[in-house]
Kinemage of the C-alpha trace (Angstrom):
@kinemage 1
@onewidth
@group {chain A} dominant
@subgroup {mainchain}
@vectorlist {calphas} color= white
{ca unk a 1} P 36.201 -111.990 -38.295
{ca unk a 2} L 38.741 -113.829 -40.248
{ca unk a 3} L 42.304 -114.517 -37.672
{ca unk a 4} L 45.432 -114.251 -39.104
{ca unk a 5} L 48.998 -114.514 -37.201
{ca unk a 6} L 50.166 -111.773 -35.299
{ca unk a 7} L 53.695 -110.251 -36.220
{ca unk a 8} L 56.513 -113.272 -34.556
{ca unk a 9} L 57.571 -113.290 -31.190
{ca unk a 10} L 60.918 -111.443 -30.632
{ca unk a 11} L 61.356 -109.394 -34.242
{ca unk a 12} L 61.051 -105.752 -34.250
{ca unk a 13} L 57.302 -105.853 -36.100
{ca unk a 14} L 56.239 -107.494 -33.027
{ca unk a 15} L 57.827 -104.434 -30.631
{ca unk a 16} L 56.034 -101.779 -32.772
{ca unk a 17} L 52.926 -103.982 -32.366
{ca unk a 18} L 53.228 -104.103 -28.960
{ca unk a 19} L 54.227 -100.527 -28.294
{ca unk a 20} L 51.263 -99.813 -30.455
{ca unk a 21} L 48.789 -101.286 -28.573
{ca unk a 22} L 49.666 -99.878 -25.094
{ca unk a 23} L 49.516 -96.632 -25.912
{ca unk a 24} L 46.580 -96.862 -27.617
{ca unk a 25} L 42.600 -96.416 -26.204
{ca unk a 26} L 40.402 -98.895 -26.607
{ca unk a 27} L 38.805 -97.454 -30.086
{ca unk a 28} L 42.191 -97.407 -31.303
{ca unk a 29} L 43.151 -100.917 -30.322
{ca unk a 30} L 39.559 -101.967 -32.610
{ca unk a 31} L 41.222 -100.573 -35.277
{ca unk a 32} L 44.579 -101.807 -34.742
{ca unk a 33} L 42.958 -105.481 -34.732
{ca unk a 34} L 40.861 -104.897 -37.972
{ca unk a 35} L 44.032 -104.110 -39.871
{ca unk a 36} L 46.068 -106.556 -39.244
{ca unk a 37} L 42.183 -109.327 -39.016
{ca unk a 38} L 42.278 -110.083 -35.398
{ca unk a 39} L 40.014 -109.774 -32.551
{ca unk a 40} L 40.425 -107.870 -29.766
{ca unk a 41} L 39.892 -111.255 -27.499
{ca unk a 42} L 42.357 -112.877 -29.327
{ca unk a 43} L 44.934 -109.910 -29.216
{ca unk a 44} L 43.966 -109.021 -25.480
{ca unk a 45} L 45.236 -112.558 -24.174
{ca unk a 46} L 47.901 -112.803 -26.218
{ca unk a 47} L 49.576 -109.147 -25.744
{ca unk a 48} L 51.319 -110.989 -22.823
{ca unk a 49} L 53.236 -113.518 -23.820
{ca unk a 50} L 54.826 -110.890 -26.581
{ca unk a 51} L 55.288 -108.207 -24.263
{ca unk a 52} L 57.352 -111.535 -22.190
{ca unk a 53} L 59.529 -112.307 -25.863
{ca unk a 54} L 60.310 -108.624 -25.958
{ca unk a 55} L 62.322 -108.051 -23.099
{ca unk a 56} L 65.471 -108.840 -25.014
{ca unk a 57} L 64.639 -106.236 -27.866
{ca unk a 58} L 66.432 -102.883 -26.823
{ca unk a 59} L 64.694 -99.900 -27.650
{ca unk a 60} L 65.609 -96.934 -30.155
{ca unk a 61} L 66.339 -94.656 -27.269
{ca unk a 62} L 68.403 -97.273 -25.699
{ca unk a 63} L 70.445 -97.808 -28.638
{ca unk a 64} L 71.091 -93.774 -29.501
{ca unk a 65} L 72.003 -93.810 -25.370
{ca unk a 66} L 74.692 -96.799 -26.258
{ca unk a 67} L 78.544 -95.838 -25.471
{ca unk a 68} L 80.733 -99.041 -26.322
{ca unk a 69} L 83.092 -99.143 -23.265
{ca unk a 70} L 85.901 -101.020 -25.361
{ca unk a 71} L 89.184 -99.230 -24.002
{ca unk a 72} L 91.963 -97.817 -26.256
{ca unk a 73} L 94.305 -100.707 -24.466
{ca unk a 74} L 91.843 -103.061 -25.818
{ca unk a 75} L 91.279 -101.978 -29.692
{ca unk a 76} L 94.781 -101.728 -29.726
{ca unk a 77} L 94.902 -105.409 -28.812
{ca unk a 78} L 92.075 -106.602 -31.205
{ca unk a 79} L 93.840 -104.829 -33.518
{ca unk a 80} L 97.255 -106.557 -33.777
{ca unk a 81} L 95.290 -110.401 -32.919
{ca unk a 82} L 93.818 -109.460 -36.264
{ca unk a 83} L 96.868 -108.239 -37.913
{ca unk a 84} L 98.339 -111.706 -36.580
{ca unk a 85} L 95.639 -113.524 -38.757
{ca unk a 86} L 95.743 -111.199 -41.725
{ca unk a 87} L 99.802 -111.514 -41.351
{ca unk a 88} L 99.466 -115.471 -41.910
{ca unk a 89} L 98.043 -115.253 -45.176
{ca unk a 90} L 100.160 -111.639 -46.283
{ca unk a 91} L 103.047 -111.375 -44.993
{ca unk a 92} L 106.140 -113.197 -46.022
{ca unk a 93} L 110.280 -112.836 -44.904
{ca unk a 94} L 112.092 -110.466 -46.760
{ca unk a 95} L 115.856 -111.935 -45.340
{ca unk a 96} L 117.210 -115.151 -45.037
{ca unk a 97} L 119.909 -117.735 -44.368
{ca unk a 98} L 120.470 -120.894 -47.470
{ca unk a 99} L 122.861 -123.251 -46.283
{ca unk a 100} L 123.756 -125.653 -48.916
{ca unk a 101} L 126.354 -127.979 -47.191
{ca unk a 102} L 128.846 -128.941 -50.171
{ca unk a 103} L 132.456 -129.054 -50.812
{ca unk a 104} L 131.829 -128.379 -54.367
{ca unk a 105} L 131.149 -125.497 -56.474
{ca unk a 106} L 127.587 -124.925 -56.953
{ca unk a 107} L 125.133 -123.414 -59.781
{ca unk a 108} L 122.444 -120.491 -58.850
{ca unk a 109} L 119.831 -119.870 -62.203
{ca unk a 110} L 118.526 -116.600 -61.956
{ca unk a 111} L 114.840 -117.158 -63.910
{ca unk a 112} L 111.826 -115.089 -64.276
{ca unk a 113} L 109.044 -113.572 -66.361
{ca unk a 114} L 107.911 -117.250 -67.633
{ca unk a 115} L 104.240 -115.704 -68.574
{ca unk a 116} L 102.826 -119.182 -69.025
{ca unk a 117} L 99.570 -118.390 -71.010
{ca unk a 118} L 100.986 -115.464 -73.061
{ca unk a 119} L 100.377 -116.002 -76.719
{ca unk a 120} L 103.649 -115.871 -77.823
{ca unk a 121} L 105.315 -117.557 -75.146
{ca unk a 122} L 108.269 -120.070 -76.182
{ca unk a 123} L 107.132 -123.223 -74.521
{ca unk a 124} L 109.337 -125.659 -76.108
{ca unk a 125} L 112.316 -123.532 -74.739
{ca unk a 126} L 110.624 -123.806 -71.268
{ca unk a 127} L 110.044 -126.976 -71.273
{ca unk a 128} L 113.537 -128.019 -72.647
{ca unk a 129} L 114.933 -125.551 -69.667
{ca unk a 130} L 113.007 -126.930 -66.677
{ca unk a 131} L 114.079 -130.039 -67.608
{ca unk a 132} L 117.752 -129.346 -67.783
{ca unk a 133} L 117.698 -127.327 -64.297
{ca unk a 134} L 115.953 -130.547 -62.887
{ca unk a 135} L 118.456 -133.304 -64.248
{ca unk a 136} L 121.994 -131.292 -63.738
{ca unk a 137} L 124.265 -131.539 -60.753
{ca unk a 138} L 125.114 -128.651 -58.250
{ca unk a 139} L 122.242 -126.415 -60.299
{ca unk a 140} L 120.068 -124.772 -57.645
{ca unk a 141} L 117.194 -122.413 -59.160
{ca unk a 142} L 115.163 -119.302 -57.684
{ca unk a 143} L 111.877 -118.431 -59.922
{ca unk a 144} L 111.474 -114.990 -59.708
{ca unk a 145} L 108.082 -113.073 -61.109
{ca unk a 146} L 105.620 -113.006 -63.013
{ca unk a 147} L 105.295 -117.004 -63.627
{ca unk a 148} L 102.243 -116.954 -65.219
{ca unk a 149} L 100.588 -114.242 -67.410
{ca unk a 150} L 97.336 -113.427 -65.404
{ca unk a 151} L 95.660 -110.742 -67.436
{ca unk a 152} L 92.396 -109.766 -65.137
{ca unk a 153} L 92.344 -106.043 -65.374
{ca unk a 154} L 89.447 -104.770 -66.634
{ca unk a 155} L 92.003 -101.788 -67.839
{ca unk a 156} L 93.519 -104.906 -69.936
{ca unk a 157} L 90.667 -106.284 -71.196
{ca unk a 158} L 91.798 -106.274 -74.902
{ca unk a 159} L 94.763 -108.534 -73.945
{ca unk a 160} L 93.167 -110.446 -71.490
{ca unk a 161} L 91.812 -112.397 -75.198
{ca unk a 162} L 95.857 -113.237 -76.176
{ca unk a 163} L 96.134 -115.003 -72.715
{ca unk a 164} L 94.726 -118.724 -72.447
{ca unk a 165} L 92.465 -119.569 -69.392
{ca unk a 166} L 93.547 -118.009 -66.247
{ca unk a 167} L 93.200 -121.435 -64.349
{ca unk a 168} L 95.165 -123.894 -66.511
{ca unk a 169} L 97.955 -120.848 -66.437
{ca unk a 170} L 97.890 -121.581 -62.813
{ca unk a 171} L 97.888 -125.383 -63.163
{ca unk a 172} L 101.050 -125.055 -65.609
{ca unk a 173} L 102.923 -122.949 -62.964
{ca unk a 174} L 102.464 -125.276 -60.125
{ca unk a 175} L 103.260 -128.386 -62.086
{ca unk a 176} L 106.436 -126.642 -63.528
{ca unk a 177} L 107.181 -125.696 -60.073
{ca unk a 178} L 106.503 -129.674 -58.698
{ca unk a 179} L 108.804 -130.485 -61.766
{ca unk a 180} L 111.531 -128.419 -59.792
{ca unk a 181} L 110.815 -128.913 -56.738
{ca unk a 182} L 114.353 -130.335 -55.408
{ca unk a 183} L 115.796 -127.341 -56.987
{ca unk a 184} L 114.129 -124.555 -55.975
{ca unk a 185} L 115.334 -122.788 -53.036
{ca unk a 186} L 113.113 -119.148 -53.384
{ca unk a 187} L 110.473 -118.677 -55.199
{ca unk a 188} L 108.727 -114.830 -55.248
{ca unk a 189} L 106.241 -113.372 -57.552
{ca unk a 190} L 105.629 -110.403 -60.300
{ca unk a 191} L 102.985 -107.647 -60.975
{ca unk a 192} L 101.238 -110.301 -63.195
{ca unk a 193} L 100.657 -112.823 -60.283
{ca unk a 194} L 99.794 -110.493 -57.705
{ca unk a 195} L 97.557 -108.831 -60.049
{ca unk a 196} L 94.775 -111.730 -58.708
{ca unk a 197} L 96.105 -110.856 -54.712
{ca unk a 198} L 95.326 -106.898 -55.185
{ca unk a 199} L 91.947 -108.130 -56.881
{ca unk a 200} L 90.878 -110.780 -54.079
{ca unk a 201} L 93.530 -110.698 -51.292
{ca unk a 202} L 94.421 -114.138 -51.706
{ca unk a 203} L 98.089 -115.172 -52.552
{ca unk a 204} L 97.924 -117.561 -54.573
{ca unk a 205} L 102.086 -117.887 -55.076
{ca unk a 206} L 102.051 -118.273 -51.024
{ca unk a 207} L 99.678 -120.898 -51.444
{ca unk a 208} L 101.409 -123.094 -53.832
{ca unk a 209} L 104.782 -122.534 -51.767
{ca unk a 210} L 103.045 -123.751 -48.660
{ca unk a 211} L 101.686 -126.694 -50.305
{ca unk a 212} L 105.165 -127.618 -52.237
{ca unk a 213} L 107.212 -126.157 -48.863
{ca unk a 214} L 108.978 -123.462 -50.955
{ca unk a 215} L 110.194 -120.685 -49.494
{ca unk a 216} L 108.768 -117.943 -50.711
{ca unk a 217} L 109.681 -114.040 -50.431
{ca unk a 218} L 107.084 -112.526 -52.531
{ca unk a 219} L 108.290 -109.649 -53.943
{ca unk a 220} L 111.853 -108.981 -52.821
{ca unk a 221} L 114.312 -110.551 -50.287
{ca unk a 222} L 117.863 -110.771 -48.604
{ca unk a 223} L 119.520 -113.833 -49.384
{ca unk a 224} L 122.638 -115.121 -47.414
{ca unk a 225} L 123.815 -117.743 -49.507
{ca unk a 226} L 125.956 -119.838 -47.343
{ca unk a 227} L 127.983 -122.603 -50.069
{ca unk a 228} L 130.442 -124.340 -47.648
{ca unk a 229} L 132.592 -122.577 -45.659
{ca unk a 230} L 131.596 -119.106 -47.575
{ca unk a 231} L 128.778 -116.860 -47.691
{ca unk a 232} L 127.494 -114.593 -50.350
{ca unk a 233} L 124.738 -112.208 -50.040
{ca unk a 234} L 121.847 -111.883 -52.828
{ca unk a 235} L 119.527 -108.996 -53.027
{ca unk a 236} L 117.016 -110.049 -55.552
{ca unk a 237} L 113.275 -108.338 -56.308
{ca unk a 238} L 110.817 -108.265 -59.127
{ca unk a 239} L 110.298 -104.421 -59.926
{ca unk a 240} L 113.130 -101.950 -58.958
{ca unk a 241} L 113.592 -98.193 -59.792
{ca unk a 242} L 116.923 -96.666 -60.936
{ca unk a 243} L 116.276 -98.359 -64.482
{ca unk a 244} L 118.211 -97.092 -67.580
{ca unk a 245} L 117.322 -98.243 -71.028
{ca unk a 246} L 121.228 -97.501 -71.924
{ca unk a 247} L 122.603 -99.203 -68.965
{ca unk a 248} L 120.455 -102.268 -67.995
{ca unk a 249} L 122.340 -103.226 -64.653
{ca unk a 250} L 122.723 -99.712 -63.441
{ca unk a 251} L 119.663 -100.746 -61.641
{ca unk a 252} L 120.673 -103.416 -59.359
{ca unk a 253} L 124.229 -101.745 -59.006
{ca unk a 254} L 122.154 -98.626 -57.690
{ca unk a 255} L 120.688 -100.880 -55.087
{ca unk a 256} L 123.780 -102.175 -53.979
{ca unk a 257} L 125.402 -98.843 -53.341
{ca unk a 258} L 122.134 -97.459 -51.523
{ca unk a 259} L 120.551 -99.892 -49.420
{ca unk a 260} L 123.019 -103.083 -49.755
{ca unk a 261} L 126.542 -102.480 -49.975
{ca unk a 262} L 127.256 -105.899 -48.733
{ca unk a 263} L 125.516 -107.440 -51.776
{ca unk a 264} L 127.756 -109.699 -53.912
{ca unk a 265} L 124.884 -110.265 -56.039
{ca unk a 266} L 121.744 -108.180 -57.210
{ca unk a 267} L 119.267 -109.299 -59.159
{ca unk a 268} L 116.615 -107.124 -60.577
{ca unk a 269} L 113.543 -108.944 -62.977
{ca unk a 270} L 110.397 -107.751 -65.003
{ca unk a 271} L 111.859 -106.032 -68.317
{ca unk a 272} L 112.577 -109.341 -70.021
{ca unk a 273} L 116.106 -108.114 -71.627
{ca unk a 274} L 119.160 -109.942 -70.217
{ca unk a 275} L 121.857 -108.463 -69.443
{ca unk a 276} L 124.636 -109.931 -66.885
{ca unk a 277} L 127.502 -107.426 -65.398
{ca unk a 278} L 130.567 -108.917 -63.287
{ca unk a 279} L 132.467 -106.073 -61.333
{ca unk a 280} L 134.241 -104.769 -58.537
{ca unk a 281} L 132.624 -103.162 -55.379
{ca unk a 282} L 133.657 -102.632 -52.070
{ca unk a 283} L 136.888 -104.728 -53.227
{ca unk a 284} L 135.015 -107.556 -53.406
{ca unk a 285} L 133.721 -109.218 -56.824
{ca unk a 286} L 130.411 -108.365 -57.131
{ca unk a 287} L 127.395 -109.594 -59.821
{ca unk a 288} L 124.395 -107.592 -61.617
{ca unk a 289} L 121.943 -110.159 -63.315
{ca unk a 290} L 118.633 -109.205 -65.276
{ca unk a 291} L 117.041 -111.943 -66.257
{ca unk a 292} L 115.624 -112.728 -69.445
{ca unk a 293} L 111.944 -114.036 -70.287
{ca unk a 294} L 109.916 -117.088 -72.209
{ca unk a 295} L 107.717 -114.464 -73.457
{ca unk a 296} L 109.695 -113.462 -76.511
{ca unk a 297} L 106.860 -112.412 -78.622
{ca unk a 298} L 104.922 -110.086 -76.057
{ca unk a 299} L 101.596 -108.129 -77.816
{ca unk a 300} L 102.233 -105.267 -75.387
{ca unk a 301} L 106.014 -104.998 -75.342
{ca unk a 302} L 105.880 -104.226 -78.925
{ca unk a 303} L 102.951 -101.592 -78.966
{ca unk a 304} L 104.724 -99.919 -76.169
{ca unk a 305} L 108.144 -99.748 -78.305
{ca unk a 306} L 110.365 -102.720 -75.960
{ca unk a 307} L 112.282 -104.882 -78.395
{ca unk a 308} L 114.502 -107.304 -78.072
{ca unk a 309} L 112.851 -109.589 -75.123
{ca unk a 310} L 114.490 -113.071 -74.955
{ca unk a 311} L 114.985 -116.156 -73.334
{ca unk a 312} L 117.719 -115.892 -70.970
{ca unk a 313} L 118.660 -117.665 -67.390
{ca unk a 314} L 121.612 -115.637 -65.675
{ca unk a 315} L 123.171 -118.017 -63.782
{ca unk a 316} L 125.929 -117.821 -60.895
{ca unk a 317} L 128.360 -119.980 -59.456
{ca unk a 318} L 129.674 -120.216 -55.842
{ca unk a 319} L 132.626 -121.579 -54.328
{ca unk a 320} L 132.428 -123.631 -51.388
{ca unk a 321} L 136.626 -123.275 -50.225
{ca unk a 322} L 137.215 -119.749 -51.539
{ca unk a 323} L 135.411 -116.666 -51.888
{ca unk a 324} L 134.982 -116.695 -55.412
{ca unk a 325} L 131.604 -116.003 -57.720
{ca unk a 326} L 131.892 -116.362 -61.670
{ca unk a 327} L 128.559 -115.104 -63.622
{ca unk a 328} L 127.279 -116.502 -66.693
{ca unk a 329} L 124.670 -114.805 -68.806
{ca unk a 330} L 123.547 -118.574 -70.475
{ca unk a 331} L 122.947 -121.202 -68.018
{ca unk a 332} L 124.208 -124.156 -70.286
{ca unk a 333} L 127.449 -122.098 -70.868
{ca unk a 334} L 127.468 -122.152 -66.733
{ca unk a 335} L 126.704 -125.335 -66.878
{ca unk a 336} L 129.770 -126.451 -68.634
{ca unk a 337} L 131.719 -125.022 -66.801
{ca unk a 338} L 130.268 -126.102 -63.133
{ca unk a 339} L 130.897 -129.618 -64.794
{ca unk a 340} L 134.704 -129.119 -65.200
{ca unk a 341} L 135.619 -127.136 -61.660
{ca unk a 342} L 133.484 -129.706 -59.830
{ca unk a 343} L 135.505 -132.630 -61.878
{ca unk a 344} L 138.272 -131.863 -60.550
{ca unk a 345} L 137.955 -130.070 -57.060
């Protein structure tokens, strides 16, 4: 008769083998070795040495018996050590202290919505924008949302085709971002970016900002701006609710009055229409900024019935020496006049 190997030491063929064979008479161990080509001299001296490489193996009964004796105490423990490494990849501050030390008036831009990769997008706007932020004095920056345009649901398949290439998008963002990167103080993201961190889990905003050292808020934050010898305090997000299509900073004034009262300034992105609202709360002058968008000719703004999306970078300034905020719904206008007040404070 013809040998062949027997099932491999240790697997779980080998344990029914085994088990097979001692429970079975001797006419039934003949058989067993003519189906699987051995003979029964081969089988009967080596039946020992498995039996030895089995004693490792638990059995089904022993497995149905098994009661893990891992304590409440403990899983609760496990639990938050993996929260802890999940956290390090997830989670982000949502309030924080800027301290820029200065005796002059300063310049905050307010931009978001770039949608680098939309068809439509006005690049030569961008680009003429990101370079003015970079080369001005006293102009500070925080990119909001939605930086790139990042069409990957399968729901948006049809304008996933009036996007370029998801990874150059990417590229574009992060060198834009490197362009800015002495004037950047927060940098968050939109329902576009995070569309990719809801598909994979990975952040790819939090990544960049690690790399760059950004600091980065994702989708919302508290900001204490402290300018000098003052403070002002910025409540600033992506998506809001409380929006009116008749009042566009009723929004971020609604957020103020419920959640923030102390909030000199509250700025609320994603709808692409600028609109920039000085006023009076809490006796204190206060600021409403939407910010505008690069995307002026959006494919899905228009079938959905939103007109009138344009570029616009709401910008703020802060004094250093008196508690005084002036907003400005075009950054060059703000830009003008930062100039003069820092000429001749």
């Amino acid at each position: 008769m013809q040998k062949r190997k027997m099932p491999e030491k240790g697997t779980i063929e080998a344990q029914w083998f085994v088990t097979q064979w001692d429970k079975a008479t001797s006419s039934e161990k003949l058989n067993l070795c003519r189906a699987f080509s051995l003979t029964y001299d081969y089988v009967k001296h080596a039946i020992a040495s498995y039996r030895e490489s089995l004693k490792d193996i638990p059995t089904a009964e022993e497995l149905l018996d098994y009661d893990p004796d891992i304590s409440w105490e403990e899983q609760i423990e496990i639990f938050k050590n993996m929260d802890r490494l999940a956290s390090l990849h997830m989670q982000a501050p949502s309030e924080v202290i800027i301290e820029i030390k200065t005796a002059l008036p300063i310049a905050s831009v307010k931009t978001a919505d770039w949608h680098l990769g939309d068809v439509g997008t006005d690049y030569d706007q961008f680009k003429e924008d990101v370079e003015f932020i970079r080369d001005e004095p006293g102009m500070y920056v925080d990119v909001g949302g939605d930086g790139y345009h990042n069409i990957i649901q399968p729901s948006k398949v049809g304008s996933s085709h009036n996007q370029m290439p998801v990874s150059p998008q990417r590229g574009l963002f992060f060198l834009s971002l490197k362009q800015l990167i002495d004037k950047i103080k927060v940098l968050r993201t939109g329902n576009h970016n995070y569309w990719s961190t809801m598909a994979v889990g990975e952040d790819w905003e939090n990544e960049m900002a690690r790399r760059l050292k950004i600091l980065y808020m994702k989708h919302f934050g508290v900001i204490h701006w402290k300018i000098g010898n003052q403070t002002y305090t910025e409540l600033a997000m992506h998506k809001g609710r409380f929006n009116s299509s008749f009042n566009l900073t009723h929004v971020c004034k609604q957020y103020q009055r419920l959640y923030r009262p102390d909030a000199r300034i509250v700025t609320v992105e994603h709808h692409h229409i600028a609109a920039v609202e000085q006023y009076r709360y809490n006796d204190k002058e206060c600021v409403a900024i939407r910010p505008g968008t690069y995307a002026v000719f959006d494919d899905w703004a228009q079938q959905e019935g939103y007109y009138g999306a344009h570029v616009a970078n709401p910008t703020v300034i802060m004094f250093p020496n008196e508690n005084k905020i002036l907003a400005f719904k075009d950054m060059r206008d703000a830009a003008v006049y930062l100039r003069s007040v820092r000429s001749v404070t």
